[in-house]
C-alpha positions in Angstrom: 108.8 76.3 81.0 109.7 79.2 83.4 106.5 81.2 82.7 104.8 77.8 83.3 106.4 77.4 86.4 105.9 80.6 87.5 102.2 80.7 87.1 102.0 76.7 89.3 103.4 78.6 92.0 102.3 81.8 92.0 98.4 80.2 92.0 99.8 78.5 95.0 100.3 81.4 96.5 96.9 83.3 95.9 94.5 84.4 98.0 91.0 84.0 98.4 88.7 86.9 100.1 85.2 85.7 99.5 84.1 84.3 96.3 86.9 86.4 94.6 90.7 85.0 94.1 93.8 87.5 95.0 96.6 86.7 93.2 99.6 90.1 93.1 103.1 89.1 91.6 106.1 91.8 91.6 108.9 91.1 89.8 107.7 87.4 89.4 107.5 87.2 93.2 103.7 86.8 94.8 103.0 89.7 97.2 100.4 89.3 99.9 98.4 92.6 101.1 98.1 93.2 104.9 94.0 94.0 104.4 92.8 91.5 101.1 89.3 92.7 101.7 90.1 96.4 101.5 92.8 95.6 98.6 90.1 94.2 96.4 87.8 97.0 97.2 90.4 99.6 95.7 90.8 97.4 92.6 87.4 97.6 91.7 87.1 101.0 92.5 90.0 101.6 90.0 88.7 99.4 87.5 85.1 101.5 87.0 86.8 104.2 87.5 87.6 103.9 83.9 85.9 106.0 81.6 87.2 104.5 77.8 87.0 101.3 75.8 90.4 100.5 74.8 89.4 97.3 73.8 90.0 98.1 70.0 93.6 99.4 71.4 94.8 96.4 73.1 96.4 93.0 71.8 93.0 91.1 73.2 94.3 87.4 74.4 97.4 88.2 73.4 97.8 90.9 75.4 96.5 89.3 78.2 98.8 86.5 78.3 101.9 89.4 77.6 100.7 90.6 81.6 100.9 87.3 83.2 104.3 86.6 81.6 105.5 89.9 82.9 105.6 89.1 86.1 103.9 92.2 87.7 100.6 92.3 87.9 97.6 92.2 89.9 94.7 89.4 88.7 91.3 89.2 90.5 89.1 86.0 89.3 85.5 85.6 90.7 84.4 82.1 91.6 81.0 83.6 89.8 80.2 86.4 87.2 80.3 89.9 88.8 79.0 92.9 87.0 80.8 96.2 86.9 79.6 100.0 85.5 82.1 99.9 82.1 82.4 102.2 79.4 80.7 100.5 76.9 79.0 102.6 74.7 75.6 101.3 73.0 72.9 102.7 71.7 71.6 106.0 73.3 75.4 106.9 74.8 74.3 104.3 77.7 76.8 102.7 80.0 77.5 98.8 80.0 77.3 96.2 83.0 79.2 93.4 81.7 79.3 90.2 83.5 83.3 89.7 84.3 85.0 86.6 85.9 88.5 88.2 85.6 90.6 91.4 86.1 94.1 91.7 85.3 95.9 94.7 85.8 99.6 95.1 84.7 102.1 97.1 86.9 104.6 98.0 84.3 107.6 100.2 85.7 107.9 103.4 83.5 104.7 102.9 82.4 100.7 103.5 83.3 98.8 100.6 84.2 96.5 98.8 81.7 93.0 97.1 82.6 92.0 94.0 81.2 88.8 92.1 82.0 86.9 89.0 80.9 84.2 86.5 81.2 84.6 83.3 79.3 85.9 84.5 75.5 85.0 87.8 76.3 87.6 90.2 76.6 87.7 94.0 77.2 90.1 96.4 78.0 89.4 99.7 79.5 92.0 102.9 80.3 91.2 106.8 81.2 91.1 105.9 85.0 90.6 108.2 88.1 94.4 109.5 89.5 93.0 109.3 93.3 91.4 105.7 92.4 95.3 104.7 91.3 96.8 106.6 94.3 94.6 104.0 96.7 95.5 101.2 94.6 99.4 101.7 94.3 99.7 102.8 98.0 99.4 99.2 99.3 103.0 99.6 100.7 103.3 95.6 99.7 103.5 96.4 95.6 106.6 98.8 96.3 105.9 101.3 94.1 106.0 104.5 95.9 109.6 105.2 94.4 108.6 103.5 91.1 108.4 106.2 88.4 105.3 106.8 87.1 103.6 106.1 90.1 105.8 108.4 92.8 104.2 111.0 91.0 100.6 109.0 92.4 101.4 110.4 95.3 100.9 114.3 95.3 97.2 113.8 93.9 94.7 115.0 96.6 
């Protein structure tokens, strides 16, 4: 029932910036970003900054559901499919463009983040990410995590 209620109020909280839906949560509390449109940006550039499929790895809906009840995280859904360069390896070591209606990023304390997408029952999970692409992402002075361990560390990358 808490989970439940936390996710009524935390979509009433979200933001829209385009045809894409904001929604950040911190310690089950929503967070609101000064510059949406530039936010967004950075979380896409994080998410194909990614260069392996973990999707193997990871608990699939399961996990997924394990983010949102954690209550810090960061969860981009697209009124319409967007595609996104993914490592999805196919034949001829070629890179993937999946269609994706949803991003969900987890923003564990003591812990890396993880990067889940999906479109539909589709679900992939992708890790091996760019440090600078994380430094502009965990700099939004909103998500407080410049003192969080591991991301104070973000920090000294150039």
């Amino acid at each position: 029932m808490r989970l439940a209620t936390f996710i009524f109020f935390s979509c009433l909280s979200s933001i829209w910036a385009g045809d894409v839906q904001l929604q950040i949560s911190r310690h089950e509390k929503s967070v609101a970003v000064a510059d949406t449109p530039s936010f967004v940006t950075n979380v896409v550039a994080f998410v194909e900054s990614a260069s392996v499929d973990a999707t193997s790895y990871e608990g699939g809906s399961n996990r997924w559901q394990e983010v949102l009840a954690s209550g810090s995280f960061i969860h981009l859904t697209y009124a319409s499919p967007r595609t996104f360069r993914l490592p999805v390896m196919v034949q001829n070591d070629q890179w993937e463009e999946p269609a994706v209606n949803e991003i969900l990023i987890s923003l564990p304390e003591g812990d890396y983040p993880e990067i889940q997408l999906r479109s539909g029952t589709n679900y992939m999970a992708v890790t091996k990410y760019n440090p600078r692409a994380l430094k502009r992402l965990v700099m939004e002075p909103a998500l407080e995590l410049s003192t969080i361990n591991p991301y104070d560390s973000i920090y000294n990358v150039t």
